[in-house]
C-alpha positions, -999 to 999 in steps of 0.1 A, spaced: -258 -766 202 -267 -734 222 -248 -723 251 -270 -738 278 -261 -768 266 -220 -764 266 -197 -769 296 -177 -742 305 -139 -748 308 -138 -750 346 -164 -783 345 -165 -814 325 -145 -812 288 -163 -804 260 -169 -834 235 -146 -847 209 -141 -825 182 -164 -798 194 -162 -762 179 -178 -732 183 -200 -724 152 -190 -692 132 -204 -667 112 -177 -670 89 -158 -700 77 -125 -700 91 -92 -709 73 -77 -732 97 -81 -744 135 -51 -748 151 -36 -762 182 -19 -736 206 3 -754 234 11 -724 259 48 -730 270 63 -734 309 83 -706 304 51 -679 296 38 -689 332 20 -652 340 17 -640 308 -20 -629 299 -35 -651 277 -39 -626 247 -5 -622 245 6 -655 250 -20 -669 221 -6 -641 196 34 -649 203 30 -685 198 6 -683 169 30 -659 149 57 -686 151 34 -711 128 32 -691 100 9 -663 108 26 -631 125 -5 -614 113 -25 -624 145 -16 -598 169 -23 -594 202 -54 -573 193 -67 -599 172 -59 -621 199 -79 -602 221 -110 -606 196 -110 -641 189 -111 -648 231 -140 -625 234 -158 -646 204 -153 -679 219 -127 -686 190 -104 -701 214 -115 -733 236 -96 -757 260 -81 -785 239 -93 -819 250 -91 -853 230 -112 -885 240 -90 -898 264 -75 -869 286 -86 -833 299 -59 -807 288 -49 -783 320 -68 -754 306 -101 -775 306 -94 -786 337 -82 -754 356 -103 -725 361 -80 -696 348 -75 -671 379 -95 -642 385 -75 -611 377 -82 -578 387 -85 -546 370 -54 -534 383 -34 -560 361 -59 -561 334 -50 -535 319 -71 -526 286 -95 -547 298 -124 -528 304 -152 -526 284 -154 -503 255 -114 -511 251 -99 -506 217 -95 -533 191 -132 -551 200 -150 -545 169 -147 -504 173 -126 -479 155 -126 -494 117 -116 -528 129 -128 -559 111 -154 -582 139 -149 -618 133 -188 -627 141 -186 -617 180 -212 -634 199 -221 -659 172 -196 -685 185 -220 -712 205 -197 -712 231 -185 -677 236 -206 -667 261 -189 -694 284 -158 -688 272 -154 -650 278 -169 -656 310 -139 -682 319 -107 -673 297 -106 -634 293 -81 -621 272 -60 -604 303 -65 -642 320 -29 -651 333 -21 -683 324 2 -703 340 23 -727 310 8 -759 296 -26 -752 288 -34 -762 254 -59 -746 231 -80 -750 201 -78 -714 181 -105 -708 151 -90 -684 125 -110 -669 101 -105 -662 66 -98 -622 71 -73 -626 97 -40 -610 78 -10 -637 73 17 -609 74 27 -578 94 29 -547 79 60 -529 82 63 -491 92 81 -474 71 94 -453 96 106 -479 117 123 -493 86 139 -449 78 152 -455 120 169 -488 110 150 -502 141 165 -536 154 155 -552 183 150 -586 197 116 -597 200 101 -619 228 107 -650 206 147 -654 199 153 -620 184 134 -619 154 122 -587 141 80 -580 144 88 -565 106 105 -601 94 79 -627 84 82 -660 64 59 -687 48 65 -714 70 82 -721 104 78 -760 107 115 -773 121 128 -800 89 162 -819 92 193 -796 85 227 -807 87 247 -783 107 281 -793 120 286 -762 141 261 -776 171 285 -796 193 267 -825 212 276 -831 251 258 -862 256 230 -881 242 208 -912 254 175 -922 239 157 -894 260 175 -863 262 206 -847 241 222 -820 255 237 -795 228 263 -767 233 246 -741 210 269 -719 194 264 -677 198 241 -665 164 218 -699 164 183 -697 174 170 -723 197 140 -729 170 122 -710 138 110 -681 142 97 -650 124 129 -636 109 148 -672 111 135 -701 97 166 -726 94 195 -728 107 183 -737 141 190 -758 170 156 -779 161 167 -780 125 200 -796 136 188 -821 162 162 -832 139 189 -843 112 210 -856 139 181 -876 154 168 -890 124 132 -869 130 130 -885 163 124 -858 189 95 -848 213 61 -836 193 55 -820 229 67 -789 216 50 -787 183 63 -785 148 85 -753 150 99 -762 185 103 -804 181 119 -818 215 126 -777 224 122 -774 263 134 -741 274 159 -718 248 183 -693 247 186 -658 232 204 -663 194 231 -645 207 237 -663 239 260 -694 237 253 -724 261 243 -753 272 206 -768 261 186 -802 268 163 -816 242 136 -841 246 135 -872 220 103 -883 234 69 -869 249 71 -883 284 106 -867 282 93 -832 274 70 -831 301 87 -844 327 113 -817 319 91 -789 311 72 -797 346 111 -790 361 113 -758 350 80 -748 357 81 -756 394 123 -742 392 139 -767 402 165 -772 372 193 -753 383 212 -730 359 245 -716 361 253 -691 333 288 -665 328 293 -626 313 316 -604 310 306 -572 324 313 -536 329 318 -516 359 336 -521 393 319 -542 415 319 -537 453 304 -570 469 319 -608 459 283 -619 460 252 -597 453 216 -605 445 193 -586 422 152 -591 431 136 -563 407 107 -573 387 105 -570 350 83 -561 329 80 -549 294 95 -511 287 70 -481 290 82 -469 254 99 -496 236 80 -525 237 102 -554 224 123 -544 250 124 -554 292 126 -530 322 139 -540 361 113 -522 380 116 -502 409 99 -508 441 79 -477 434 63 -497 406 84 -474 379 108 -481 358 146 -464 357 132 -441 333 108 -428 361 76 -439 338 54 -457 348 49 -495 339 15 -503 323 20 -540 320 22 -567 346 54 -566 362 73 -604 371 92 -613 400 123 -623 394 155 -633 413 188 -637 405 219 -643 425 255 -633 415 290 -639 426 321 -619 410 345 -649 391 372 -625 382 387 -585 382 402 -577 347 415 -547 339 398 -516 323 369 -515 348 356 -550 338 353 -585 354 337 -615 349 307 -625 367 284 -663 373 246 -659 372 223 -680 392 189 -668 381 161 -687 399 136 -677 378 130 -673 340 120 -637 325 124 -628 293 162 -613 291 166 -617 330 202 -618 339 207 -592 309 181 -567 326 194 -570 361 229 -567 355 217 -537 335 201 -522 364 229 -532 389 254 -505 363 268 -539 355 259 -541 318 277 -571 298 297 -565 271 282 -566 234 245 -565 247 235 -543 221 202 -537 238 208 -529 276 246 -516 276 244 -481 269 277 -474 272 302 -461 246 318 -493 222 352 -503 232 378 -484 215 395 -506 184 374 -539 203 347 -561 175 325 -574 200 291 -587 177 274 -603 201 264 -597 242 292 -619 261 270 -642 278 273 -681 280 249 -708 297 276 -726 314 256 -750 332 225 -774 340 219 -793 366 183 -812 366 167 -846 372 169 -870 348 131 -878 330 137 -917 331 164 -922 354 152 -893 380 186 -897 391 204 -857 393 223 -850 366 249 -818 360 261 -811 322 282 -779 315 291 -766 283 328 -751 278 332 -708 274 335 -700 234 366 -685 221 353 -656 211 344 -653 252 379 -663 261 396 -642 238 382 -613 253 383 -621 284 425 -625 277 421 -586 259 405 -571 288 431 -585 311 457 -563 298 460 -532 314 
């Protein structure tokens, strides 16, 4: 079918089954559901983070990058409804927040790089004219990805990042980009150490200990929250989130204790995940922070973005468009807003602080607090202060204490809060002491 004859994603969906053709036969077509909480992030991106998490951490952004421009990646649609990305003309972003997106760019087909057939997709034309690879997509959009044979399954490791003992959390629960595995579809594990706060035959609501990731990932393949829930739910959770993620609706950091809700069934997830697109679940989270605060209440509004040198990592920016360093930020920078009110003084120049964030960045209330001089305790990536003298702390001392939200079936409100740790109070009674 040539490309007169195809419907470009902002018209009518494209028929059943249909594919772009390829020069190459490809090793698998895969379904990539874009989550709520990637709402902004350009497309390229996005498609690469959430195709590393099943099973193939080889398909970096670059290659990302190349398979949009080749019409590899089309608007799901089935036979009896039209995904949001066939149905939503992505919006038109500029070359200000495009960056790498001009023509000539590294990584399409130039410098050495393997081509996968550009141009020979029968659809590409429409496609790269519709969903660019800098296209900001907004969380829901579902697409159908063609990989081909020669796109690598693993990343390579650098061995000098392995001689620096280089450990930082990725965007995706705190794997490592060096860490891969063979598979990352969630199976039944029994795991005693998730504590359930309430269950019906929609949601359950978990207390997920610190050290647990929310779901697999590169790096951590079991002993996750999904693994639990699905032995605990005999298999029955939400598809909505795919096979790594079953039921998984928003998530945590691995080291960040808290409260959670799950979806058991489709309607469920959506209803949820719609809530915390539009922000209006409310969440209520606690640290233990250093520094001396001035103000009861304070609010933090500085964007984030990713770090002008290390890239796993997140920045607050300043209104000058610049990050604390002073170097400029390349990337596309968020809004973000959280508010704050000072729970209690301890002693040593530290206190406890609750977190209102109303949005969801990547690592938000950890940046900010950062950028405020308020770094919590144990966050091993923004508090660059000295350890504390004779003190263990593995772990950055910050819970998830509550969630307040509308219940999918009931859509009556609903407020679940999940109890401080011991290893949280325990400090919290060592810092007291003078």
């Amino acid at each position: 079918m040539s490309d007169e004859q195809r419907t470009p994603p902002d018209g009518p969906p494209l028929p059943t089954g249909a594919q772009p053709t390829c020069a190459c036969t490809p090793a698998a077509v895969v379904q990539v559901r874009i989550p709520p909480e990637q709402n902004g992030e350009r497309l390229d991106a996005a498609l690469s983070r959430e195709i590393s998490a099943m099973s193939r951490p080889g398909v970096t952004r670059a290659v990302a990058a190349r398979l949009i421009e080749e019409g590899r990646v089309t608007p799901h649609v089935d036979s009896t409804t039209t995904t949001t990305a066939a149905a939503t003309t992505p919006a038109t972003t500029s070359s200000a927040t495009t960056r790498g997106g001009r023509k000539g760019e590294r990584g399409h087909g130039t410098g050495g790089k393997p081509s996968y057939g550009k141009g020979s997709g029968a659809n590409s034309a429409t496609q790269r004219a519709c969903w660019k690879k800098g296209t900001r997509v907004s969380g829901g959009e579902v697409f159908d990805v063609i990989l081909p044979e020669d796109v690598p399954t693993t990343h390579k490791t650098s061995a000098s990042a392995k001689d620096k003992n280089v450990s930082r959390e990725s965007d995706d629960e705190g794997g490592s980009d060096d860490e891969c595995c063979s598979t990352l579809i969630a199976t039944p594990e029994n795991l005693p150490s998730l504590i359930i706060l309430f269950e019906d035959d929609h949601i359950v609501i978990v207390n997920k200990p610190p050290g647990m990731p929310t779901h697999p990932s590169v790096g951590h393949e079991s002993g996750t929250v999904a693994h639990a829930l699905l032995y605990h739910c005999n298999n029955k959770l939400a598809a909505g989130g795919g096979p790594h993620r079953p039921g998984i609706c928003h998530r945590l950091d691995i080291n960040t204790s808290g409260v959670l809700v799950v979806a058991k069934t489709d309607a469920a997830h959506a209803h949820l995940s719609e809530q915390f697109l539009s922000r209006t679940i409310a969440k209520h989270y606690t640290a233990i922070c250093q520094g001396n605060p001035i103000q009861q209440r304070f609010t933090c509004e500085a964007g984030i973005a990713r770090h002008p040198v290390h890239r796993k990592e997140m920045c607050a920016v300043n209104p000058d468009g610049k990050a604390k360093t002073g170097k400029p930020i390349g990337g596309t920078v968020r809004q973000a807003h959280t508010d704050f009110e000072v729970d209690k003084i301890l002693a040593r120049g530290f206190f406890v602080v609750r977190a209102y964030p109303k949005t969801g960045r990547l690592h938000q209330i950890r940046v900010h607090l950062a950028s405020l001089n308020y770094p919590i305790v144990g966050d091993s990536i923004y508090n660059k202060r000295p350890p504390i003298k004779g003190v263990n702390i593995p772990r950055q001392m910050l819970h998830a204490t509550g969630l307040s939200f509308v219940h999918p079936v009931t859509e009556k409100p609903v407020h679940f809060e999940a109890p401080l740790p011991s290893d949280f109070t325990e400090l919290c009674t060592l810092l007291s002491q003078s």
